[in-house]
N, C-alpha and C positions, 0 to 999 in steps of 0.2 A: 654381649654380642657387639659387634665391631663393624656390621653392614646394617644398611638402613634400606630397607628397600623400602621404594618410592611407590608401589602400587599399581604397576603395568607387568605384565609377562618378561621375568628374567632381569628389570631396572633396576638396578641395588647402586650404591655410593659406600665403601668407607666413608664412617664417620669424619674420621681423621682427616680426610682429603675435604670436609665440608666449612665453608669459608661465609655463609650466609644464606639464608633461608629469608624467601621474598614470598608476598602477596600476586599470584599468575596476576599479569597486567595483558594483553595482547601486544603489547608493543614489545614483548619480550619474545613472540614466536619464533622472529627470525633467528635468533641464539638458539632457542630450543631445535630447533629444525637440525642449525647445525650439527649440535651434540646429540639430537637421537634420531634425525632423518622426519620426525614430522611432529606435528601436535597435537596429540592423542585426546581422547573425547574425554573431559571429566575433570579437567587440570587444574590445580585449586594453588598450587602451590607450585615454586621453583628453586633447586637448591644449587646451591651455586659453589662449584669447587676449586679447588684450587691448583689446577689445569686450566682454569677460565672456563670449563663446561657449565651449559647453565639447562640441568635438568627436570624434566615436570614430574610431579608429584599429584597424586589423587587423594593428600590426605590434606586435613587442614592445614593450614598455617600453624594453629596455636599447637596443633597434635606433633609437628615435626618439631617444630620449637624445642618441646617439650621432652623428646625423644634422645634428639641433640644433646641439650642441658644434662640428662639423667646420666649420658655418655660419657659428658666432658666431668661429671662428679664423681666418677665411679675412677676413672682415669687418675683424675686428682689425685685417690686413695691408694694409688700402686707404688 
């Protein structure tokens, strides 16, 4: 699969367009706001694309991580 949805109603990222994957800090709201209009309740994580959108996530950190990796291995393999 090639979308990663982040755990909000309809938030998905290609992988492909995914450029870093952060620990939610607060200081990071005001990005987020831009790229999805607010900061939703739950936010554990922020992915960051390479549009400069910096999306939140309700999954863990180590879980998109990991997500990520499995994507960019499988990719490799084509």
């Amino acid at each position: 699969m090639d979308i990663l949805w982040l755990g909000y109603n309809g938030l998905t990222v290609l992988f492909a367009d995914v450029v870093a994957v952060l620990h939610y800090q607060p200081a990071l709201n005001g990005r987020i706001t831009v790229a999805y209009g607010n900061v939703p309740s739950g936010v554990q994580t922020v992915v960051v694309t390479a549009q400069g959108d910096f999306f939140p996530s309700r999954w863990r950190v180590e879980q998109v991580r990991r997500s990520w990796s499995i994507w960019r291995i499988q990719q490799s393999h084509h």
